[in-house]
N, CA, C and O atoms as CSV, one atom per row, in Angstrom:
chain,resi,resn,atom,element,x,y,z
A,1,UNK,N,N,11.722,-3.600,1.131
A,1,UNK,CA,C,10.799,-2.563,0.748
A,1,UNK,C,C,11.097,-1.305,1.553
A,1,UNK,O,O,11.641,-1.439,2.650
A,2,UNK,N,N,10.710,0.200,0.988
A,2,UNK,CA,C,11.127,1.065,1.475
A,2,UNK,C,C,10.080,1.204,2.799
A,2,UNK,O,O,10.279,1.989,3.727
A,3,UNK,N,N,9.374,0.641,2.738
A,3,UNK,CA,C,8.297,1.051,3.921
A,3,UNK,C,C,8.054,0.211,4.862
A,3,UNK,O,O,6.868,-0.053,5.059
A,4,UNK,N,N,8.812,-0.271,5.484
A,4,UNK,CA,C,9.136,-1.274,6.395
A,4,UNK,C,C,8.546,-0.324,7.927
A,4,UNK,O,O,7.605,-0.830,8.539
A,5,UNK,N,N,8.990,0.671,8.321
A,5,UNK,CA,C,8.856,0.790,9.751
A,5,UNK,C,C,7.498,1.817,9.413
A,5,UNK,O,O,7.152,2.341,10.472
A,6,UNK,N,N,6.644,2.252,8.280
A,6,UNK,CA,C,5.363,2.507,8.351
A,6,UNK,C,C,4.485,2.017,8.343
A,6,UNK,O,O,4.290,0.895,7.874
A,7,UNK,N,N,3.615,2.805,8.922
A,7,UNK,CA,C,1.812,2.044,9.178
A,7,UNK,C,C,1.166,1.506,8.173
A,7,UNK,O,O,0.611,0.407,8.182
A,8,UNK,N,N,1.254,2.628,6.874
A,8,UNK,CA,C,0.996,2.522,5.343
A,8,UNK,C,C,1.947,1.846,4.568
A,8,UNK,O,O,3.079,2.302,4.408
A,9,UNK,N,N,1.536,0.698,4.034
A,9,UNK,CA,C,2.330,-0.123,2.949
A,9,UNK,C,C,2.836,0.112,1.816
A,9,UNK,O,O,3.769,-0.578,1.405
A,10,UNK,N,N,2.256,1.254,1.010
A,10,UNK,CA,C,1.965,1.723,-0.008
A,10,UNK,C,C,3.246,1.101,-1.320
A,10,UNK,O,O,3.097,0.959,-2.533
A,11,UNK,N,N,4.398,0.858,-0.485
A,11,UNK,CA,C,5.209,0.284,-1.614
A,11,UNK,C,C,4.727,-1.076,-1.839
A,11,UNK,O,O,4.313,-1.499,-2.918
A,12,UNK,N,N,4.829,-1.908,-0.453
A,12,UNK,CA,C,4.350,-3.338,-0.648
A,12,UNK,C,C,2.999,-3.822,-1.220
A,12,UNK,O,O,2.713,-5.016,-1.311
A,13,UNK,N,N,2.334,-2.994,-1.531
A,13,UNK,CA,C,1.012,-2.774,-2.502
A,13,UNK,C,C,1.312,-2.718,-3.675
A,13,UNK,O,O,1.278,-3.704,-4.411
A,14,UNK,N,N,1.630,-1.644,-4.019
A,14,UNK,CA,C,2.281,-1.198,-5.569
A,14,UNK,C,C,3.018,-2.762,-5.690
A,14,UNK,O,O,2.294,-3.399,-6.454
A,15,UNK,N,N,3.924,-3.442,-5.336
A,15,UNK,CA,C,4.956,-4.589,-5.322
A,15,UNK,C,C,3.472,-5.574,-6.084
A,15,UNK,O,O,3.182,-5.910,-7.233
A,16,UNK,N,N,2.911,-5.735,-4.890
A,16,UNK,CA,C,1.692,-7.001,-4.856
A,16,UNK,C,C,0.904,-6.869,-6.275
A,16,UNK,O,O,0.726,-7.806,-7.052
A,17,UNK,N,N,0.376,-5.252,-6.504
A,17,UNK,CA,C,-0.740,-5.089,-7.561
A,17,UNK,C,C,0.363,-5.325,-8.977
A,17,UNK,O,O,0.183,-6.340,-9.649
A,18,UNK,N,N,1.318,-4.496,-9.316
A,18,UNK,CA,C,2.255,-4.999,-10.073
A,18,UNK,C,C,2.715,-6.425,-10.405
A,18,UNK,O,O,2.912,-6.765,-11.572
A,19,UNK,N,N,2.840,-7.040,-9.633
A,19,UNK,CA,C,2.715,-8.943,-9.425
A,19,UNK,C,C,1.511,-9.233,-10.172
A,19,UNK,O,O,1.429,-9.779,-11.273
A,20,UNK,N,N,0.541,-8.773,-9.389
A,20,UNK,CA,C,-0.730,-9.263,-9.974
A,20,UNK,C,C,-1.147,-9.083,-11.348
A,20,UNK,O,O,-1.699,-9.933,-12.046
A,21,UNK,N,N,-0.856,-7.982,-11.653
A,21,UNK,CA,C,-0.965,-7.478,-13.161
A,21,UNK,C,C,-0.316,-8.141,-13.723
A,21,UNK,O,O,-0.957,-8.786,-14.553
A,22,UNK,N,N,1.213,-8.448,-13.708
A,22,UNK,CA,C,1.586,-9.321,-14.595
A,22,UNK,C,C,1.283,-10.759,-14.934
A,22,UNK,O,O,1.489,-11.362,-15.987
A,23,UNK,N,N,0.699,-11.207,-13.699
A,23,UNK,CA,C,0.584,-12.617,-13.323
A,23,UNK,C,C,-0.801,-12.678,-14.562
A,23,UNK,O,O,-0.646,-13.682,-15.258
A,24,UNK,N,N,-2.122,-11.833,-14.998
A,24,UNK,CA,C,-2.897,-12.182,-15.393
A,24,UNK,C,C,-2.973,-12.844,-16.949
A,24,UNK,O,O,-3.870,-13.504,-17.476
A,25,UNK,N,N,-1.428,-12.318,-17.560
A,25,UNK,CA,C,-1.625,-13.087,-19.019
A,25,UNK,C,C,-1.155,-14.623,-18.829
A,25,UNK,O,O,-0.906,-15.194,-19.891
A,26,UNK,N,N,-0.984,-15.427,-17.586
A,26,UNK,CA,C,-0.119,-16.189,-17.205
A,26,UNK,C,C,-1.210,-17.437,-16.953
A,26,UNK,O,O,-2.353,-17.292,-16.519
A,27,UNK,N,N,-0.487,-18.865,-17.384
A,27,UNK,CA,C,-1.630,-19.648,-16.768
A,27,UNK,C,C,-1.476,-20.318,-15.537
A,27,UNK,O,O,-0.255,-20.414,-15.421
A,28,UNK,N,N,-1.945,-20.783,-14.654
A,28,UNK,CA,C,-1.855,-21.283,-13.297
A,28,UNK,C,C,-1.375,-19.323,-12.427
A,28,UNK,O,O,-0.302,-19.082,-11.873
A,29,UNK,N,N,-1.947,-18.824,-12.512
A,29,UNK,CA,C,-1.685,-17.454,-12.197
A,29,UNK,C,C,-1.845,-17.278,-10.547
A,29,UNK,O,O,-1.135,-16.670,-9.746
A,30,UNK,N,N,-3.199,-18.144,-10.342
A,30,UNK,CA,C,-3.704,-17.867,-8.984
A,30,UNK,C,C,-2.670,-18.997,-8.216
A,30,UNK,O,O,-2.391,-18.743,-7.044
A,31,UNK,N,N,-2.179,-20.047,-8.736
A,31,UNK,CA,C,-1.264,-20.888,-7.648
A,31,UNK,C,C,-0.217,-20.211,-7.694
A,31,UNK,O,O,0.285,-20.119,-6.574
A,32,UNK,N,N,0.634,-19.427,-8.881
A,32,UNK,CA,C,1.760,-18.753,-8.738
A,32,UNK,C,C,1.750,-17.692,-7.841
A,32,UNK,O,O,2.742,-17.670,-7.111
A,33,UNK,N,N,0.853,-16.712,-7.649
A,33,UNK,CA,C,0.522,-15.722,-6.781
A,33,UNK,C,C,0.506,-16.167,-5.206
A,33,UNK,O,O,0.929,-15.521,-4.247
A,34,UNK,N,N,-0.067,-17.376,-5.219
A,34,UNK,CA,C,-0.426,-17.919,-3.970
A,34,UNK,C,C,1.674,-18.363,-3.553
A,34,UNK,O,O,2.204,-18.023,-2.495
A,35,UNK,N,N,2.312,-19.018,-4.524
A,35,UNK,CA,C,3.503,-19.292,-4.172
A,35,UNK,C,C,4.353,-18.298,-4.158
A,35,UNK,O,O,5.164,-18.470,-3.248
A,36,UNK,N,N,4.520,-17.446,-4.683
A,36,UNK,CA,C,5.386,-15.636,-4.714
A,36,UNK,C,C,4.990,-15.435,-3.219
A,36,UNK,O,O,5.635,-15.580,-2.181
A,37,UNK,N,N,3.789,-15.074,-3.453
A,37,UNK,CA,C,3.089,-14.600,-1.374
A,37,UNK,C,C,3.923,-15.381,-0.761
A,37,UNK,O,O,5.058,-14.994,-0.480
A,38,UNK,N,N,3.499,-16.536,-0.481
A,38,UNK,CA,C,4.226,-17.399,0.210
A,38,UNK,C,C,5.641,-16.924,0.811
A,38,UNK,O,O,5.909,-16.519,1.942
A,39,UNK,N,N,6.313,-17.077,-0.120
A,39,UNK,CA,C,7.936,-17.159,-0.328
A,39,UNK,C,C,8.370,-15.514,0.112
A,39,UNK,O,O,9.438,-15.350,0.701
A,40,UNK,N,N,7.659,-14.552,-0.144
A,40,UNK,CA,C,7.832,-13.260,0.274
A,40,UNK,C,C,7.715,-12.927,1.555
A,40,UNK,O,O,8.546,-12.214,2.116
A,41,UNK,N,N,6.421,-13.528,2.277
A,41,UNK,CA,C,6.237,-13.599,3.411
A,41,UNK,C,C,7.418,-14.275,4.656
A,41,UNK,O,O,8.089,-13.828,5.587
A,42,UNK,N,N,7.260,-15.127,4.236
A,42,UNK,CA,C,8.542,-16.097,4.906
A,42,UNK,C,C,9.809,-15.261,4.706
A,42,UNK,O,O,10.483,-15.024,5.708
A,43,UNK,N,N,10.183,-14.813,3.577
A,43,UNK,CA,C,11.367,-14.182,3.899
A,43,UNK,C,C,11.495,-13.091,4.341
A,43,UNK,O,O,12.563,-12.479,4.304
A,44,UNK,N,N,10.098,-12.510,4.996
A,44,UNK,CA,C,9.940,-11.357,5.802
A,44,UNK,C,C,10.172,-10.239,4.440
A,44,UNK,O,O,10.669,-9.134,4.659
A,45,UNK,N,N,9.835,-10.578,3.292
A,45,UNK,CA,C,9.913,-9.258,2.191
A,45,UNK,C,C,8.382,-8.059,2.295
A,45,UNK,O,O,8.317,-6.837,2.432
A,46,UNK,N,N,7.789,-8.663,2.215
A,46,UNK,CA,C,6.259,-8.155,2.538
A,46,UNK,C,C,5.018,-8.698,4.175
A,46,UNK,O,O,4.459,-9.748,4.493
A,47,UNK,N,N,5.085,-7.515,4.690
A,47,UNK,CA,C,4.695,-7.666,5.630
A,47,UNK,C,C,3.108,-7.928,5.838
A,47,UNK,O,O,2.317,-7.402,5.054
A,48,UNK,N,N,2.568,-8.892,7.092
A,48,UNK,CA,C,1.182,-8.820,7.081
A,48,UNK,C,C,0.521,-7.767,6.542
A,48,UNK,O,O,-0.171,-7.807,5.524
A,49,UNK,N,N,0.709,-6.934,7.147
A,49,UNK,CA,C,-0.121,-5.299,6.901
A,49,UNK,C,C,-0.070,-5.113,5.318
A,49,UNK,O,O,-1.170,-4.797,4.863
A,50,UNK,N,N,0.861,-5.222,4.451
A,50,UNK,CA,C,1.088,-5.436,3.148
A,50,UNK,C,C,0.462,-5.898,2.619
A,50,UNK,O,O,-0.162,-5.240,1.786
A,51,UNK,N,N,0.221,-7.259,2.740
A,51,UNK,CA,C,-0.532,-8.141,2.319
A,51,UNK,C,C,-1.905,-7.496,3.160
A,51,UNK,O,O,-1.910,-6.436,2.533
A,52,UNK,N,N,-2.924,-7.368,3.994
A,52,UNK,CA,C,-3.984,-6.470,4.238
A,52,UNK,C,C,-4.554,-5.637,3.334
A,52,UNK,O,O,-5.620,-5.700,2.723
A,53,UNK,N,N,-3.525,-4.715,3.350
A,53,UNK,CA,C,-3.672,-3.338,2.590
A,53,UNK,C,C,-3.815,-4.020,0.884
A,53,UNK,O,O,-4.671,-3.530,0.148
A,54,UNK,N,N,-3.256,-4.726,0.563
A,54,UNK,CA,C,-3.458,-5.168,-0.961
A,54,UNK,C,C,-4.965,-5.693,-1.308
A,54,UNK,O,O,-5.708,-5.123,-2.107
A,55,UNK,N,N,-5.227,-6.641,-0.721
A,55,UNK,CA,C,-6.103,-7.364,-0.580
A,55,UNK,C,C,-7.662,-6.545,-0.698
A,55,UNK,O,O,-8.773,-6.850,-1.131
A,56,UNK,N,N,-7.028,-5.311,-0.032
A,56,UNK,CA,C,-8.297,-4.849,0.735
A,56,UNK,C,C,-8.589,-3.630,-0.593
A,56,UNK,O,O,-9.705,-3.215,-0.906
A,57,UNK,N,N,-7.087,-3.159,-1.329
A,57,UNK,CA,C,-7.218,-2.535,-2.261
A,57,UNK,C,C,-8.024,-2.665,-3.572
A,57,UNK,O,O,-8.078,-3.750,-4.150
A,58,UNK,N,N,-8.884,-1.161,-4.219
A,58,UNK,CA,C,-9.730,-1.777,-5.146
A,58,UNK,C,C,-9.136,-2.123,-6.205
A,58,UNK,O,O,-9.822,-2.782,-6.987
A,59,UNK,N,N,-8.095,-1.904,-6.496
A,59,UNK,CA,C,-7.208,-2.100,-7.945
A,59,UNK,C,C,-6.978,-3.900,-7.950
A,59,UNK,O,O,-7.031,-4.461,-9.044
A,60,UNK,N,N,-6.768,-4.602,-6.888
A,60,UNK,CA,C,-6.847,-5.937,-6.821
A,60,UNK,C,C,-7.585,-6.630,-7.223
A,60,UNK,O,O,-7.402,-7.750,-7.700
A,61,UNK,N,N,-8.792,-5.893,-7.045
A,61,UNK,CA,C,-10.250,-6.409,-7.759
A,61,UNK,C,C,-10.684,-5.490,-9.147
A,61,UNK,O,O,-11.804,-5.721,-9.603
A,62,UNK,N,N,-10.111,-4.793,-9.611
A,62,UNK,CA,C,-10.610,-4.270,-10.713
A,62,UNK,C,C,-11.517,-4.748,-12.080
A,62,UNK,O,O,-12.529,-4.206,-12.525
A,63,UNK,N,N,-10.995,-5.622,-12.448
A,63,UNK,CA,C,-11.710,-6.625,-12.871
A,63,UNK,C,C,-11.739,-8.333,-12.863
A,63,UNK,O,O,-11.318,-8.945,-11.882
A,64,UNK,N,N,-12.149,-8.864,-13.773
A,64,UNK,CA,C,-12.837,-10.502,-13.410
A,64,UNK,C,C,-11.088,-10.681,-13.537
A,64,UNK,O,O,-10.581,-10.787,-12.420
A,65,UNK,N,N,-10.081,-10.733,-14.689
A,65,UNK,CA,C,-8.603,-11.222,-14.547
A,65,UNK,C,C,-7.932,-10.887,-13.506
A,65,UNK,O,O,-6.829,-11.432,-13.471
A,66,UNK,N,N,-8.275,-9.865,-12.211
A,66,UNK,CA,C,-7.325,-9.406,-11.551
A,66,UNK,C,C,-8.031,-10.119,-10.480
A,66,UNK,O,O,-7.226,-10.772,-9.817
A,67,UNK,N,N,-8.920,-10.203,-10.177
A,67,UNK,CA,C,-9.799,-11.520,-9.378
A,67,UNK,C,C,-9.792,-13.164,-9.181
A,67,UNK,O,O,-10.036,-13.903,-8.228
A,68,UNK,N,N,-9.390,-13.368,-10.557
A,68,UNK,CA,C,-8.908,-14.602,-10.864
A,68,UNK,C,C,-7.525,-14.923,-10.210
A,68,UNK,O,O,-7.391,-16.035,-9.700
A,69,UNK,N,N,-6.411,-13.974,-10.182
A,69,UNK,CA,C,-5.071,-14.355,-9.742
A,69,UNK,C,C,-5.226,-14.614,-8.438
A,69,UNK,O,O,-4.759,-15.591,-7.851
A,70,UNK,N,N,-6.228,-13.290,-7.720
A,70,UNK,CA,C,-5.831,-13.615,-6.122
A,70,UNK,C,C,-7.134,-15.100,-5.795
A,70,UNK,O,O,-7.437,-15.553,-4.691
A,71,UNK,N,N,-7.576,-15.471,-6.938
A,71,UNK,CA,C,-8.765,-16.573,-6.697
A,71,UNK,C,C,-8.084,-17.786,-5.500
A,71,UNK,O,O,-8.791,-18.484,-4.773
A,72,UNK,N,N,-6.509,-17.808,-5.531
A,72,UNK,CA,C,-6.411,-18.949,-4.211
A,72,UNK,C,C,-5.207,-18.319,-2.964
A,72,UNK,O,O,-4.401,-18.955,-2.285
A,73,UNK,N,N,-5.548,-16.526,-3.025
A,73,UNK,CA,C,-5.276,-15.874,-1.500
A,73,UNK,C,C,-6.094,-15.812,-0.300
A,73,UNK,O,O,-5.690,-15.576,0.838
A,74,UNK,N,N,-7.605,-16.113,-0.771
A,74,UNK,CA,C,-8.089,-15.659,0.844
A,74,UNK,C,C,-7.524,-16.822,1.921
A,74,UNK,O,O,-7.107,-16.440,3.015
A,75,UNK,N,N,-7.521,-18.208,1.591
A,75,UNK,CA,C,-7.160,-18.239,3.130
A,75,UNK,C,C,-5.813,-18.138,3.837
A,75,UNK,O,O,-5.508,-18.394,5.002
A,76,UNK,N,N,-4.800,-17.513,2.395
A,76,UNK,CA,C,-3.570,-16.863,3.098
A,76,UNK,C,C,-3.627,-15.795,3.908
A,76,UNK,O,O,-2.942,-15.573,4.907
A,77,UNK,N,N,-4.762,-14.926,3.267
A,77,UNK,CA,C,-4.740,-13.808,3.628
A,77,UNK,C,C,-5.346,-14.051,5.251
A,77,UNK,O,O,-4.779,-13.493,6.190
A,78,UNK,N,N,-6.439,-14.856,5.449
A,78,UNK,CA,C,-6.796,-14.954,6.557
A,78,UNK,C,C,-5.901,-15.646,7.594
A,78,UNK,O,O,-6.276,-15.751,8.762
């Protein structure tokens, strides 16, 4: 990601909410999301703060389908 040595994530957001959006016509959406995170993290692609900043973003929650995907992130996130 281009934003690796900033404070602001703003690409690794855009990355995450984009994920998410697609993930919602999808079924098992919230375990796939939960396994992408995963696998991104570990390979050091998206950073804590990334994952923060998404989470915390209102577009994540926009509505009940975009709620549903991150339905099995919080205790990654935590």
């Amino acid at each position: 990601m281009f934003d690796k040595d900033t404070t602001a994530k703003a690409d690794q957001v855009d990355f995450l909410l984009l994920m998410q959006t697609d993930l919602v016509h999808r079924k098992e959406s919230a375990s796939i999301m939960l396994a992408i995170a995963t696998e991104l993290y570990r390979l050091d692609i998206i950073e804590v703060e990334g994952f923060e900043q998404w989470w915390e973003d209102d577009k994540s929650t926009a509505s009940e389908e975009m709620q549903s995907v991150r339905g099995k992130m919080g205790p990654f996130i935590e």
